[in-house]
BAFI-3210 file (N, C-alpha, C; in Angstrom, 3 decimals, decimal comma, padded with zeros to 6 digits):
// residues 284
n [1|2|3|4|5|6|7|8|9|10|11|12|13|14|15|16|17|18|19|20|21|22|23|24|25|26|27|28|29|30|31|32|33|34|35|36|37|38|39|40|41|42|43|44|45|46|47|48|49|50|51|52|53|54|55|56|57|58|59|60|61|62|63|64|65|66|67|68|69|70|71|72|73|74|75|76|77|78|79|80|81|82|83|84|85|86|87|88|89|90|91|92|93|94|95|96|97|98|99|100|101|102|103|104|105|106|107|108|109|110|111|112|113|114|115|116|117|118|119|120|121|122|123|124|125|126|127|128|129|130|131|132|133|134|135|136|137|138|139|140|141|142|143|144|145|146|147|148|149|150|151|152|153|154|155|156|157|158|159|160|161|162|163|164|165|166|167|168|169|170|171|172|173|174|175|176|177|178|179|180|181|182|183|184|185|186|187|188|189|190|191|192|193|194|195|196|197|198|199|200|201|202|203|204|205|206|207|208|209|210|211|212|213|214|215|216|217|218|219|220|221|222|223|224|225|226|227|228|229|230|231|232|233|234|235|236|237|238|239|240|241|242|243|244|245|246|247|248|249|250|251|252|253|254|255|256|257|258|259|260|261|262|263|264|265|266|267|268|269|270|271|272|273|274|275|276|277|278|279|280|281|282|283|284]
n.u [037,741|034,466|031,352|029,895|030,822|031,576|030,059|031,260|034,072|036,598|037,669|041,287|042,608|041,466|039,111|036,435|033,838|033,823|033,499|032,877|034,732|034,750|034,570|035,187|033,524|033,486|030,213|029,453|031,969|034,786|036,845|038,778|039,068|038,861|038,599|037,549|037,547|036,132|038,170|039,904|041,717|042,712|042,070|043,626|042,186|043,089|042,603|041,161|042,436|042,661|044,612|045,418|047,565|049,954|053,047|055,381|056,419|059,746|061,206|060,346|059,090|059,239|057,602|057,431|060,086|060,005|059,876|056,745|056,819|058,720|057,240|055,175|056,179|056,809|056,286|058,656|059,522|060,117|058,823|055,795|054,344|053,821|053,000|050,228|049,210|048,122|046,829|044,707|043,431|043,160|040,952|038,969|038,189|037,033|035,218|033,237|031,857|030,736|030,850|029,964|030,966|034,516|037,993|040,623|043,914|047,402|047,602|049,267|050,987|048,569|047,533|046,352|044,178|043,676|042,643|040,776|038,889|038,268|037,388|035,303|031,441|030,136|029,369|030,155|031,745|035,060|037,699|040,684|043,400|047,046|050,417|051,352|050,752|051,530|051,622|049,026|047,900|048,699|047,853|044,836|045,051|045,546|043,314|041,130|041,326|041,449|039,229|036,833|034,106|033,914|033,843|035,888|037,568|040,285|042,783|045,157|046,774|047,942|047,958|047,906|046,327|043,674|041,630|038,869|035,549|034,324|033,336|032,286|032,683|032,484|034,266|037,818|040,866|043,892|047,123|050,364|050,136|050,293|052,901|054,634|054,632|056,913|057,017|055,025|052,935|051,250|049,800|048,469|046,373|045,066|043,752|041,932|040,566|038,801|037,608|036,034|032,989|030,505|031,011|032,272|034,861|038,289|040,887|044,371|047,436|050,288|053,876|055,703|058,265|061,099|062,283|064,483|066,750|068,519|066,883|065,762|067,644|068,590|066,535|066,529|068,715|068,551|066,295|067,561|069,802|067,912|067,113|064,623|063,225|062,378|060,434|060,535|059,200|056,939|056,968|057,425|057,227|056,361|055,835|054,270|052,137|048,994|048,848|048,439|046,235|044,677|043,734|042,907|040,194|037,501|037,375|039,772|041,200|043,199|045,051|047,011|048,122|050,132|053,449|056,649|060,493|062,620|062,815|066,157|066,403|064,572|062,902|062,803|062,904|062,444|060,698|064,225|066,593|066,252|065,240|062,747|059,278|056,416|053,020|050,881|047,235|045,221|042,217|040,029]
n.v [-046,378|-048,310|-047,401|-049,597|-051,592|-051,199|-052,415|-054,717|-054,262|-054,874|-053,504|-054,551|-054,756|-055,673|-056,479|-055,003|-052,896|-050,520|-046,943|-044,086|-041,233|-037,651|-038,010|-037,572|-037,822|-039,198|-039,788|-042,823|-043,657|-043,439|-040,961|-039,348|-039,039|-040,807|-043,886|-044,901|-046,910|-048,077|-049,071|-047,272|-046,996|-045,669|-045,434|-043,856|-043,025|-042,624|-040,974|-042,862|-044,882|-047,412|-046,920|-049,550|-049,250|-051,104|-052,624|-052,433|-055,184|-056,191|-058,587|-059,890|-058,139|-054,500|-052,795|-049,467|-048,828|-048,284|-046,352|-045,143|-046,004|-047,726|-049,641|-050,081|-051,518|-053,772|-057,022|-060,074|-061,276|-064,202|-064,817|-063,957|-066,040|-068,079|-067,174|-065,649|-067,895|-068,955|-066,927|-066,779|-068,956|-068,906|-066,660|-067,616|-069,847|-068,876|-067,022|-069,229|-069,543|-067,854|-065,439|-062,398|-061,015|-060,606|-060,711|-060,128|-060,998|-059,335|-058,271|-056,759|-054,827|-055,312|-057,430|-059,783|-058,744|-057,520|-059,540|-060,598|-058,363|-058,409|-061,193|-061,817|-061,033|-057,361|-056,640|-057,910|-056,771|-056,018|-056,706|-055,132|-056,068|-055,629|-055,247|-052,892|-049,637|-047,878|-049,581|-049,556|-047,506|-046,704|-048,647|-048,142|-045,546|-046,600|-048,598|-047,279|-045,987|-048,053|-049,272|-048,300|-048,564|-049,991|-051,384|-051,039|-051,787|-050,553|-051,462|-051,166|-053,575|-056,136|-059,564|-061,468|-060,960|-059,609|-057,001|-058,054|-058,798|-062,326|-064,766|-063,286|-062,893|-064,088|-065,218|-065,643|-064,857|-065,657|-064,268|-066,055|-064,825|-066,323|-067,601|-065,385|-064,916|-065,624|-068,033|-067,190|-068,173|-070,301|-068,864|-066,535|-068,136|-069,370|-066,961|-066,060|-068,698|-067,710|-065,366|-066,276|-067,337|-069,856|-072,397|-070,636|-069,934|-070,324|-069,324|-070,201|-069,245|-071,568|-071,517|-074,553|-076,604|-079,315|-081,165|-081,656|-080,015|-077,582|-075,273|-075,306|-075,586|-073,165|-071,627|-072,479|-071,228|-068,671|-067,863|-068,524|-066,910|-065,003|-065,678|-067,062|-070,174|-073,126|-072,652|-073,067|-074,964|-074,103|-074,169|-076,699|-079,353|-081,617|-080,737|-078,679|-077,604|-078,516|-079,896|-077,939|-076,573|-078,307|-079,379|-077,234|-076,462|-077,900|-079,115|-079,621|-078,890|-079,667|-078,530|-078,220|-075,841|-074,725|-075,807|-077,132|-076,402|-074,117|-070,600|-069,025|-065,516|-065,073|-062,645|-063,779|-065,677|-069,116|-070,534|-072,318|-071,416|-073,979|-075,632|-078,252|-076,978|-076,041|-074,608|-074,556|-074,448|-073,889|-074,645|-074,084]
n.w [-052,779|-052,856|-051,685|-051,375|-050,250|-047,929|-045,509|-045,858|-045,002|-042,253|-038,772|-039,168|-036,743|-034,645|-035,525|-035,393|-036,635|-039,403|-039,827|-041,870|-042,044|-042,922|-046,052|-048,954|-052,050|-055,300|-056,971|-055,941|-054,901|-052,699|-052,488|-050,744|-047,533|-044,257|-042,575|-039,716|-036,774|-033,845|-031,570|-031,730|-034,244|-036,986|-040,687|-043,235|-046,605|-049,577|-052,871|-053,523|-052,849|-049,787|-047,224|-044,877|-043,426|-043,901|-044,067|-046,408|-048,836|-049,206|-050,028|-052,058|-053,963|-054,137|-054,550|-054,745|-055,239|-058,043|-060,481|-062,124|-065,150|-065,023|-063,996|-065,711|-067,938|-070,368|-070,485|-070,516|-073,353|-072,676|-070,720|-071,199|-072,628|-071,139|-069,112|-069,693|-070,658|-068,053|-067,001|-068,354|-067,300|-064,721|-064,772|-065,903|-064,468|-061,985|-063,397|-064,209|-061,284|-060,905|-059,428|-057,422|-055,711|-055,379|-054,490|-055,640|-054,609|-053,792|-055,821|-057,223|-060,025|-061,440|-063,363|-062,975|-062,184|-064,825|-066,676|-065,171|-065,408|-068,065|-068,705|-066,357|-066,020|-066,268|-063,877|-061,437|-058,746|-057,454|-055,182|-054,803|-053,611|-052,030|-050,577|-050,528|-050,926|-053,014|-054,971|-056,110|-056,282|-058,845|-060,000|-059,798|-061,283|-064,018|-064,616|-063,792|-066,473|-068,632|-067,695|-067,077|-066,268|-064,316|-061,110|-058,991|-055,865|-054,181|-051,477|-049,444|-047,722|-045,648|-046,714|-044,735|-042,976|-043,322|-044,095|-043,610|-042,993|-041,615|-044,342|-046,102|-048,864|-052,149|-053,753|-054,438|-055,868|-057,082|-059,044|-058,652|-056,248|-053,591|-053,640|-053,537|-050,684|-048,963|-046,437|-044,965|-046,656|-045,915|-043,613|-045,156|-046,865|-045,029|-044,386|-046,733|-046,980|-044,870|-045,171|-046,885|-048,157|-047,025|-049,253|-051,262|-053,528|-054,315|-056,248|-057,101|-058,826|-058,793|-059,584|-060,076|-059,311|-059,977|-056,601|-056,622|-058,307|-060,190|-059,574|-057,532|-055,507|-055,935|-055,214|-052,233|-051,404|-051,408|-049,983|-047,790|-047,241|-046,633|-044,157|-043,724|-044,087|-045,636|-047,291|-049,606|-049,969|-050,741|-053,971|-055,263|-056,714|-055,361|-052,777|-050,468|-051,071|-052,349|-050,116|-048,185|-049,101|-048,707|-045,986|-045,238|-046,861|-048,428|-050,474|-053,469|-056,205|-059,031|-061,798|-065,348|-066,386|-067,623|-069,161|-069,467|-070,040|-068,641|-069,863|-071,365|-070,082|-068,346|-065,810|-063,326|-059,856|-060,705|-063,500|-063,637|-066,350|-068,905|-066,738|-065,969|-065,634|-064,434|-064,467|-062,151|-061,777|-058,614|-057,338|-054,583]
ca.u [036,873|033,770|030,462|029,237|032,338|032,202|029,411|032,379|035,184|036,686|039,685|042,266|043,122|039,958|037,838|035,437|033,080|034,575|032,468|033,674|034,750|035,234|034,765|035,379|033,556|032,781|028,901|029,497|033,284|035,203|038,263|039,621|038,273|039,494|037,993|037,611|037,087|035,989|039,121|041,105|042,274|042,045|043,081|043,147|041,596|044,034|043,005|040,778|043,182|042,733|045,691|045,402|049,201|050,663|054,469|055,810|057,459|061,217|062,437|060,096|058,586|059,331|056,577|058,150|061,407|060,337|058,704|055,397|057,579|059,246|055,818|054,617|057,205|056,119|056,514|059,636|058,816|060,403|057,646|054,649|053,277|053,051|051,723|049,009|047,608|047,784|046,054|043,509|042,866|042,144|039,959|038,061|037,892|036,549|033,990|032,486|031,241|029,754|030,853|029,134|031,905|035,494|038,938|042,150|045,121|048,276|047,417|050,568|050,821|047,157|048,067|045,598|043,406|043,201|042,513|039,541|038,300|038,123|036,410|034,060|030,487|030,645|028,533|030,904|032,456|036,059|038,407|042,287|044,350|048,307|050,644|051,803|049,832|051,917|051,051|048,022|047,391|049,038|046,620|043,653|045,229|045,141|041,938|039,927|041,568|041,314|038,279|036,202|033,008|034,296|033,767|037,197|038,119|041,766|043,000|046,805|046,855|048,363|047,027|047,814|045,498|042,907|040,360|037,795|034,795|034,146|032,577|030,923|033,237|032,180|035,379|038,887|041,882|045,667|048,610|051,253|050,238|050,873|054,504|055,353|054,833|057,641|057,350|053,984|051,896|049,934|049,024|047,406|045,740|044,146|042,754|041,615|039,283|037,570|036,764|035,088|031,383|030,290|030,921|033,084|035,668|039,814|041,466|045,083|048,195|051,871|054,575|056,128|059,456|061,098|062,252|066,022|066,862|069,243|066,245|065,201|068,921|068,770|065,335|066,878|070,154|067,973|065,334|068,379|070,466|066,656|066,660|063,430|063,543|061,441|059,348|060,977|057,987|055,594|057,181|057,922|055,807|055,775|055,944|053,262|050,569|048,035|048,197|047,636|044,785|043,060|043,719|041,389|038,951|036,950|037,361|041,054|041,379|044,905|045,670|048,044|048,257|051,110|054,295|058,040|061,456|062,399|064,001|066,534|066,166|063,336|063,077|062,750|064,008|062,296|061,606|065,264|066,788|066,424|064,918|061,414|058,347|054,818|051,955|049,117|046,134|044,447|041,097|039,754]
ca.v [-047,497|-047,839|-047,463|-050,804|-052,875|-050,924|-053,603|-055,879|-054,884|-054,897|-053,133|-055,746|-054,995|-055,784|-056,772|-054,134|-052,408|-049,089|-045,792|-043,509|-039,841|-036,672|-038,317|-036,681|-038,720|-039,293|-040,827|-043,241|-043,756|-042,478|-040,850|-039,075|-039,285|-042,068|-044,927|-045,018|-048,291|-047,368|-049,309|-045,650|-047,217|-044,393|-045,452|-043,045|-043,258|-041,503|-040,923|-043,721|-046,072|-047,563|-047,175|-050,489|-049,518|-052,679|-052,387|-053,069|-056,314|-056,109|-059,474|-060,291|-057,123|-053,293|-051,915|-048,163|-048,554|-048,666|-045,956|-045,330|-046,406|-049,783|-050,466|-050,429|-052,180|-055,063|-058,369|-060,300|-063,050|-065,748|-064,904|-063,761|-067,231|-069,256|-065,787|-065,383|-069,052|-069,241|-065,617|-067,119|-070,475|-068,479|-066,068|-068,876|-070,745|-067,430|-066,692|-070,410|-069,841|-066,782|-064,491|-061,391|-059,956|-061,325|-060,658|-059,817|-061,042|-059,855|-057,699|-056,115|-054,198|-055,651|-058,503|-061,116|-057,750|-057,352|-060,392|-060,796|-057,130|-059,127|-062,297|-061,071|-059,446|-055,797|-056,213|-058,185|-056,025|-056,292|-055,935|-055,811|-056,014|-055,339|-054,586|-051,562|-048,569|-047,280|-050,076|-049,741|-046,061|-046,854|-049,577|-047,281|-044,725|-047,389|-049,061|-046,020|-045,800|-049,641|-050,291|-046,839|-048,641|-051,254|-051,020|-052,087|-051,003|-051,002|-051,675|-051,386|-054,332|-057,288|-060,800|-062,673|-059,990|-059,159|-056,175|-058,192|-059,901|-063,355|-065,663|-062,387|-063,024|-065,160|-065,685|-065,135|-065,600|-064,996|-065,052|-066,460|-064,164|-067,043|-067,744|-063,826|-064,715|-066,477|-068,048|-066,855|-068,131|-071,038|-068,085|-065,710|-068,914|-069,177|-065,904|-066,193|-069,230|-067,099|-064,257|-066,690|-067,362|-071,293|-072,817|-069,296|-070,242|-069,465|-069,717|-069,602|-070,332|-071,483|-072,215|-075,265|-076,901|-080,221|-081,012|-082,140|-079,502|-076,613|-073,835|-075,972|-074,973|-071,302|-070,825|-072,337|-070,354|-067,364|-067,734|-069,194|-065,448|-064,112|-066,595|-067,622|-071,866|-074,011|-071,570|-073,579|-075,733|-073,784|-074,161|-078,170|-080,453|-082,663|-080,200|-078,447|-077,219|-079,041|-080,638|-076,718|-076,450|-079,588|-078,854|-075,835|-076,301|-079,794|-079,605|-079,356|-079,683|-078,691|-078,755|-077,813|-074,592|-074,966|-076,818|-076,813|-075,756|-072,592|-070,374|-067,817|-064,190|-064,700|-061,600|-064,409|-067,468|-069,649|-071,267|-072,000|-072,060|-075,702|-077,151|-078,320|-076,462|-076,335|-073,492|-074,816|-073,622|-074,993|-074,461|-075,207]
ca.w [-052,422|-053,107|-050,521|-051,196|-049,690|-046,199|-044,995|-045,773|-044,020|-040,180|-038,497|-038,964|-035,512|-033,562|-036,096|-035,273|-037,467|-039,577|-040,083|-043,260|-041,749|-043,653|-046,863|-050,534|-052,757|-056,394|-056,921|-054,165|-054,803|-051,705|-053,233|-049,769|-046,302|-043,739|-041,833|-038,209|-035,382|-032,105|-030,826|-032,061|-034,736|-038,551|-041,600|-044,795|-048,230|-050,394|-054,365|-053,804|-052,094|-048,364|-046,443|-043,630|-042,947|-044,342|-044,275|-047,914|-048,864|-049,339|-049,889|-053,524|-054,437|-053,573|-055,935|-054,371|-055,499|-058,991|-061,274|-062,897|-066,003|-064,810|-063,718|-066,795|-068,521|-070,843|-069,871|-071,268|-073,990|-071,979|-068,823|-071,645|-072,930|-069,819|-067,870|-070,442|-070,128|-066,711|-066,396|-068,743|-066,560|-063,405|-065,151|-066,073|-063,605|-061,408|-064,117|-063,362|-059,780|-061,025|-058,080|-057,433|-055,208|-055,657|-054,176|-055,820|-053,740|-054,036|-056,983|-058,246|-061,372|-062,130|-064,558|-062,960|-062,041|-066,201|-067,062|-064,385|-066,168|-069,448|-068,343|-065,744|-066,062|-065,970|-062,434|-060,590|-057,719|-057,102|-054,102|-054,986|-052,235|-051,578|-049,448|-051,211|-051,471|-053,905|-056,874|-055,659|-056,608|-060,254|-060,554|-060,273|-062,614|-064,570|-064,402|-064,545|-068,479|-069,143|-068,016|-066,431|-065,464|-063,399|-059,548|-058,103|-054,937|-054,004|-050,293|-049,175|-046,689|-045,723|-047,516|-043,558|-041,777|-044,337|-043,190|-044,233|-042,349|-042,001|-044,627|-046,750|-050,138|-053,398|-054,361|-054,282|-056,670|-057,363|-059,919|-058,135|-054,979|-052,515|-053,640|-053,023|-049,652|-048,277|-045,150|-044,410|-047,040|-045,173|-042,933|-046,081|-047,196|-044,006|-044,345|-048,092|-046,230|-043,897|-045,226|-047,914|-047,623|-047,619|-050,561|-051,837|-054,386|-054,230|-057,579|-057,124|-059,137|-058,351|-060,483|-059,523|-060,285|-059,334|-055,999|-057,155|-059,313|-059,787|-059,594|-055,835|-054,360|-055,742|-053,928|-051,074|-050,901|-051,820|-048,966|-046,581|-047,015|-045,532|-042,951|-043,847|-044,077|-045,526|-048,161|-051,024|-050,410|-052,026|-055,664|-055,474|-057,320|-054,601|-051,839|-049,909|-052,039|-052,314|-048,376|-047,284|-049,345|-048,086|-044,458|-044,974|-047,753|-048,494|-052,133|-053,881|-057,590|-059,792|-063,210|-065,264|-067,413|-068,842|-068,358|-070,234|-069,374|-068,068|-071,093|-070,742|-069,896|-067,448|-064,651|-061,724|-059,556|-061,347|-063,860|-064,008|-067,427|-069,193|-066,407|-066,024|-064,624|-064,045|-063,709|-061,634|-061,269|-057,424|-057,440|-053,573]
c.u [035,430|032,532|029,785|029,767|032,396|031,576|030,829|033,546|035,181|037,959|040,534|042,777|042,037|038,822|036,378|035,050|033,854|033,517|033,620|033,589|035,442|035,483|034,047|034,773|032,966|031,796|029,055|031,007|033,947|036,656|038,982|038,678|039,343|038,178|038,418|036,591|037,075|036,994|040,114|041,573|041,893|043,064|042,528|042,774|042,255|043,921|042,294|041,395|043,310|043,401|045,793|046,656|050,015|052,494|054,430|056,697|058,859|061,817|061,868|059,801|058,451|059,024|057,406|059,410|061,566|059,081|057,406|055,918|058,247|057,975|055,240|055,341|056,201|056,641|057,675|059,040|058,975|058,983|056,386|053,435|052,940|052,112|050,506|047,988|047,495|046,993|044,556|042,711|042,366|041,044|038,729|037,224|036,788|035,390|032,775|031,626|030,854|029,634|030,476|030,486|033,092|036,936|040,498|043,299|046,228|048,607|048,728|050,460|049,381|047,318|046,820|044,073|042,775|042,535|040,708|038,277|037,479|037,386|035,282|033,137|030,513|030,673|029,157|031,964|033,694|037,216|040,015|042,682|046,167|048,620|050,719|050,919|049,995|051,771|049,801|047,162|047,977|048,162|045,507|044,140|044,845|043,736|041,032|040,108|040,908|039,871|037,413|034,913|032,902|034,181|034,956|037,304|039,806|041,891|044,459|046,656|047,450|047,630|046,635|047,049|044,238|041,811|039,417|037,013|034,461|032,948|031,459|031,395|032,646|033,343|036,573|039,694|042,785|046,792|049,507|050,981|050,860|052,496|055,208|054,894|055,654|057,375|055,630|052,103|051,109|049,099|048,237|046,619|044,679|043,074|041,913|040,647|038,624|037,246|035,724|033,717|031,460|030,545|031,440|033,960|037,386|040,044|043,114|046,134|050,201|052,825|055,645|056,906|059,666|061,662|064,247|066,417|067,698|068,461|066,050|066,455|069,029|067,736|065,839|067,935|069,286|067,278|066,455|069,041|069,395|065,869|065,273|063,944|062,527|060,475|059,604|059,195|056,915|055,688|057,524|056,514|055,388|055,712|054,637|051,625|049,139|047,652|048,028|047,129|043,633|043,456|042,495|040,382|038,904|037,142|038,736|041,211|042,452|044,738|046,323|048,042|048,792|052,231|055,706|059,256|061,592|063,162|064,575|065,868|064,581|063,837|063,036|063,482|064,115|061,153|063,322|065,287|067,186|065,684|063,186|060,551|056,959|053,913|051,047|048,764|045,426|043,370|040,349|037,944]
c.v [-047,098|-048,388|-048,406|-051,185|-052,077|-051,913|-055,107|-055,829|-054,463|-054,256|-054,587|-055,413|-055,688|-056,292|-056,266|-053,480|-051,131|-048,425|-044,850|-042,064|-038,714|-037,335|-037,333|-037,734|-038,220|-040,167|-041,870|-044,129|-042,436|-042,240|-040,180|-038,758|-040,111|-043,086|-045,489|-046,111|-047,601|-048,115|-047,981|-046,211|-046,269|-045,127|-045,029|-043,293|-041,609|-041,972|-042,184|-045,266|-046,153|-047,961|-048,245|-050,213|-050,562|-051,819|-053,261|-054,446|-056,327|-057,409|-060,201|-058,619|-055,730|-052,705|-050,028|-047,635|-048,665|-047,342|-045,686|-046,487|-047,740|-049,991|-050,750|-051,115|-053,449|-056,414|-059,309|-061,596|-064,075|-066,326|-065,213|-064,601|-068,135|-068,418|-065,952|-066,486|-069,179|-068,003|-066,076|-068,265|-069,511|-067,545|-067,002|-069,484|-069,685|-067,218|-067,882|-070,190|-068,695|-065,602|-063,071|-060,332|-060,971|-060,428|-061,025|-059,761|-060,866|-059,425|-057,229|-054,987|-054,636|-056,814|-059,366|-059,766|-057,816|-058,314|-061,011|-059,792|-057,463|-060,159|-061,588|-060,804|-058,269|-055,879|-056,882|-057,120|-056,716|-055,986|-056,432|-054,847|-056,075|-054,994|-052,676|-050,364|-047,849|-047,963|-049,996|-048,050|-046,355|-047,685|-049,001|-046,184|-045,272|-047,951|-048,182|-045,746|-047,108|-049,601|-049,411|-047,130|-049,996|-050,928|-051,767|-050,681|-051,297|-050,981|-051,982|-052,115|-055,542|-058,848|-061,716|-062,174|-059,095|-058,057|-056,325|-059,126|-061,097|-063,586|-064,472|-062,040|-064,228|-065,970|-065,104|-065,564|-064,553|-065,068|-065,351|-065,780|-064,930|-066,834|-066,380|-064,152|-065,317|-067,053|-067,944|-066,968|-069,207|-069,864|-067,247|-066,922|-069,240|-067,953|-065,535|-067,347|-068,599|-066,431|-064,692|-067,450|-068,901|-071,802|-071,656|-070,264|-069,710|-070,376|-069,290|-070,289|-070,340|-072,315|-073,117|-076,040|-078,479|-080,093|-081,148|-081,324|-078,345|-075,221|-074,536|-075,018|-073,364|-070,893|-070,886|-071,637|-069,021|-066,910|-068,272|-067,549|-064,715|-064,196|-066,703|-069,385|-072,470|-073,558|-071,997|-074,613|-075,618|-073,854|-075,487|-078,875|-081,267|-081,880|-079,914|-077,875|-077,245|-079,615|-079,189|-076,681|-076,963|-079,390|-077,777|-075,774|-077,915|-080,470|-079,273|-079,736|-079,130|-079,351|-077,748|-076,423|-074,531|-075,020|-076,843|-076,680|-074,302|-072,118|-069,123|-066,509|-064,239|-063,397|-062,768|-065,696|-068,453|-069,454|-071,327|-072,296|-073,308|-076,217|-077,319|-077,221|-076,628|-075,174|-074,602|-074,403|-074,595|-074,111|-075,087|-073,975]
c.w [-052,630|-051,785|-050,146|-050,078|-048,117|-045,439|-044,619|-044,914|-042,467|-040,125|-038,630|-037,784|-034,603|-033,865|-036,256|-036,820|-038,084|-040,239|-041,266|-042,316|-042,917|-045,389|-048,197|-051,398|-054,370|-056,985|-055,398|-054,403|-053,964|-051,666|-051,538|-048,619|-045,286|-042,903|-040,302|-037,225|-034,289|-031,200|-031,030|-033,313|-036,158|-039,183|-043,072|-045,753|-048,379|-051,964|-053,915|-053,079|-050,396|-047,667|-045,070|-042,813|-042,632|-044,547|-045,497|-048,166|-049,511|-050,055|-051,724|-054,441|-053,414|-054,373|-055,717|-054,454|-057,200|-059,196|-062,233|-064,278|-065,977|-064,858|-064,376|-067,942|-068,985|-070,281|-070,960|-071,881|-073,454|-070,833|-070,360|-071,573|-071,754|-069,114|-068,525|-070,279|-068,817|-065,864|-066,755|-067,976|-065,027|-063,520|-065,598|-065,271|-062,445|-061,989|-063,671|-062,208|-059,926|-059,610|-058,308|-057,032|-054,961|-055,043|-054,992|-054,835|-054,538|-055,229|-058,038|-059,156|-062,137|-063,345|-064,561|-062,809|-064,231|-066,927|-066,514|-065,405|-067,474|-069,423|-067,487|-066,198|-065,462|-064,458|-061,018|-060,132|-057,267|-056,010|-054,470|-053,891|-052,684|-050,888|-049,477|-051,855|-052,817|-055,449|-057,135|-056,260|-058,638|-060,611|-061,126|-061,120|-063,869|-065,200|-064,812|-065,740|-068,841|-069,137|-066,494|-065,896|-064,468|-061,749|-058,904|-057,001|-053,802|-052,099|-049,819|-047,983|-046,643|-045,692|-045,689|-042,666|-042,547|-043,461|-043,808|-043,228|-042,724|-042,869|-045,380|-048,139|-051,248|-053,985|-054,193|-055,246|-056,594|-058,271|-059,272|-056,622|-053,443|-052,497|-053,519|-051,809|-048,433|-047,012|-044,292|-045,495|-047,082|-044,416|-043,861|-046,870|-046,535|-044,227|-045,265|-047,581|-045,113|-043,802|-046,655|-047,205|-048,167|-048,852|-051,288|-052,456|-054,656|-055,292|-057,325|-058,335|-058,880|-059,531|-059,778|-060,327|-059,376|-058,016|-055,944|-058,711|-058,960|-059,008|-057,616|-055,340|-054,787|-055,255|-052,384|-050,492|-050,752|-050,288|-047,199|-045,952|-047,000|-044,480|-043,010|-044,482|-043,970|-046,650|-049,674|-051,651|-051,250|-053,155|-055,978|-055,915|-056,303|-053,261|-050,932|-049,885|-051,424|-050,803|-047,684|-047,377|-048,729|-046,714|-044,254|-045,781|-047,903|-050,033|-052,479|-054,774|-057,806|-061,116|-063,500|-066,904|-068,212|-068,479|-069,766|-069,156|-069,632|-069,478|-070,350|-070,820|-068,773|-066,204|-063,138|-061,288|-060,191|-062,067|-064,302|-065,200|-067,913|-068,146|-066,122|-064,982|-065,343|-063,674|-063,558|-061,426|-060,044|-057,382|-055,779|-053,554]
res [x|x|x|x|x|x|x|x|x|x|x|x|x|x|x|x|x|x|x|x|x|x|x|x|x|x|x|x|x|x|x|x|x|x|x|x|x|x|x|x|x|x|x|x|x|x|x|x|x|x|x|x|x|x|x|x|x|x|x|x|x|x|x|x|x|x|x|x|x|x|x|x|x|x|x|x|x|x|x|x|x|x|x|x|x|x|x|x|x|x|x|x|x|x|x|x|x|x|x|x|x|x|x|x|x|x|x|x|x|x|x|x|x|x|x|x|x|x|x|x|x|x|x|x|x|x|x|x|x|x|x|x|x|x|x|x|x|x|x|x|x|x|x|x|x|x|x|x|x|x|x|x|x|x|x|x|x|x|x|x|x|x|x|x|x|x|x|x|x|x|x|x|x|x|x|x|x|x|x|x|x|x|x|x|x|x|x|x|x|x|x|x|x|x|x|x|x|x|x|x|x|x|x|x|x|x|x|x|x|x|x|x|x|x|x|x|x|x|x|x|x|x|x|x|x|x|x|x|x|x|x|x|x|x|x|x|x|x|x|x|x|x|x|x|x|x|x|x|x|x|x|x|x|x|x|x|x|x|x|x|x|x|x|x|x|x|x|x|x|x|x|x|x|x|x|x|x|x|x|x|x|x|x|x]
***
């Protein structure tokens, strides 16, 4: 992490202020040290990465059960062309509002992270977030090759408890980051509005299918055998989208990225094969 971004964040327990101890740094990148709240609460910077002690997500993504090597795995042609425009529409859209300091939710393998790298000016400061410390350290291996004068600072934490202070972000965006959060992603939406500053900008996008369709009942069997109920919503055209957005932000635009049926060999739920879908990009 880097020495700017401490102004920015809070214990996610307490919200209190955090002081940098015993820190190793390079120029004013703080590769090992930790970060200590006067509620007791320490949490490590390891190799650059700030351990919040987010438990890993199990039920979409177990970045730790996969090596350097999967991780880097190319992307299958069926996923490629829709990923690519819909990486390009939120990079876009992000560049627009001209944010100074911007938020990566939800980061992953860096996909929407690369894409930001590429659009962006150099001078925009970046915070990617996950749960998973561990994609999170491949990222910056990463990164520092890709793209070595970039100021990103990585943060292993959870999107519904962000250790970030209110209302001191420019912007925020996500590739699909919401819909990896079953169940709980009105609550990381919430928090993506309030650690944004007046008039701050969230770019997210969800791929959305119909509501009477084969791919609908394999989300719901899927999310039923994890007793989670109800999380289908977030991928329905007519579902819940857009009425979370406007509940919490005043502005709510969507369009559409790019739109077809699903083809075979995809890696995910949906799109199913043959049947219709939808990347949107919501812009609130």
């Amino acid at each position: 992490m880097y020495l700017s971004i401490l102004d920015l964040l809070c214990c996610p327990s307490c919200r209190g202020a955090l002081v940098i101890r015993d820190a190793a740094c390079a120029g004013d990148e703080v590769i090992n040290g930790k970060l200590q709240c006067s509620c007791g609460n320490c949490y490590p910077v390891v190799e650059g990465v700030v351990d919040f002690h987010a438990t890993e997500q199990t039920i979409a993504n177990a970045w730790s059960d996969l090596d350097e090597q999967a991780l880097a795995l190319e992307t299958p042609e069926a996923d490629r062309a829709r990923q690519d425009a819909t990486l390009r529409a939120i990079a876009d859209r992000v560049a627009v509002s001209g944010a100074q300091v911007l938020l990566d939710i939800a980061c992953g393998v860096g996909r929407n992270l690369e894409a930001l790298c590429r659009t962006l000016p150099q001078q925009t400061e970046i915070l990617a977030v996950d749960l998973s410390a561990y994609v999170l350290h491949y990222d910056r291996k990463r990164f520092k090759e890709l793209a070595p004068a970039r100021r990103i600072s990585y943060l292993a934490c959870d999107a519904t408890c962000l250790p970030i202070r209110e209302g001191v972000l420019d912007a925020a965006a996500t590739y699909e980051g919401f819909s990896n959060m079953p169940g709980v992603a009105h609550v990381a939406l919430r928090e993506a509005h309030r650690v944004l500053k007046t008039g701050g900008v969230l770019v997210s996008s969800f791929c959305v299918i119909a509501r009477n369709s084969r791919g609908c009942e394999r989300m719901k069997q899927y999310f039923s055998q994890h007793d989670i109920h109800g999380a289908e919503e977030f991928y329905l055209s007519d579902g819940c989208i857009l009425p979370v957005h406007e509940e919490m932000f005043s502005r709510t635009e969507s369009a559409v990225a790019v739109e077809g049926n699903g083809a075979q060999g995809t890696q995910d739920l949906i799109p199913y094969p043959g049947e219709w879908f939808a990347e949107w990009i919501v812009t609130a």
